[in-house]
Each structure stands twice: as structure tokens, then as C-alpha cells.
C-alpha positions, 0 to 999 in steps of 0.5 A: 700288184706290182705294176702298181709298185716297185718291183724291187720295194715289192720283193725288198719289203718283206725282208725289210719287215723282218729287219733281215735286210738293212736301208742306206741312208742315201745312194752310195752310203753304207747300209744301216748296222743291223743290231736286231739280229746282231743282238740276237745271234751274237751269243759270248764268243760264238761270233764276233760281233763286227763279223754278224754286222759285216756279213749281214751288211754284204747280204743286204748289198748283195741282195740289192744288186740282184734286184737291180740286176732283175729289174735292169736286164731280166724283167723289162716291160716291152717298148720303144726301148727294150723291144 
């Protein structure tokens, strides 16, 4: 199925379901807030707001870069260029 597919929209579209992960508007802009889960994990004064969409903003970057990470250097399909 995934030879069909993207590899990282595969693995990526189950979170994004689930709104734990966030879009970018463009390449290189900042990830979309996430105010679903903000809105649900901020109770009074547990957390501060701006700290819950900053983490879950390091966590949709960084769960970018491993992807890109895997796609680039660890799952490469044998040819011309990666023997």
C-alpha cells in the first residue's frame, strides 16, 4: 500500500486524524496551532496555554524530521542512485 502512497502522508495521516499533529501552511512556515488539544488539556492554571501549543508545535517538527529522516536515509528503494 504504500508503494501506492507516500510514505511519510502514510505514516503522517493517522496522527493528523486525530489532530495530534499539525500542518504547515507552506514549506518553511510555522505549523498551524493546535487548539483542539490545547483547548482540551489546558484546564485553569494546570499549563499555560502558549507552553501546550508550543510543545505540540516542537512535536509536529519533530515528528516531521524523523520522517524525512527515514524516507531520505533509512528506507531507500535500490537503484541507480542508492545501490
Amino acid at each position: 500500500r504504500i508503494r501506492h502512497q507516500s510514505f511519510v502522508g502514510s505514516i503522517r495521516a493517522p496522527l493528523e486524524l486525530e489532530e495530534l499533529i499539525t500542518n504547515r501552511s507552506s514549506e518553511g512556515a510555522d505549523y498551524k496551532p493546535n487548539y483542539k488539544w490545547v483547548n482540551k488539556l489546558a484546564v485553569s492554571g494546570s499549563m499555560p496555554r502558549e507552553a501546550l501549543l508550543s510543545a505540540f508545535d516542537n512535536f509536529s517538527a519533530a515528528f516531521d524530521k524523523e520522517l524525512i529522516e527515514a524516507k531520505n536515509r533509512r528506507l531507500q528503494i535500490q537503484g541507480k542512485e542508492n545501490p
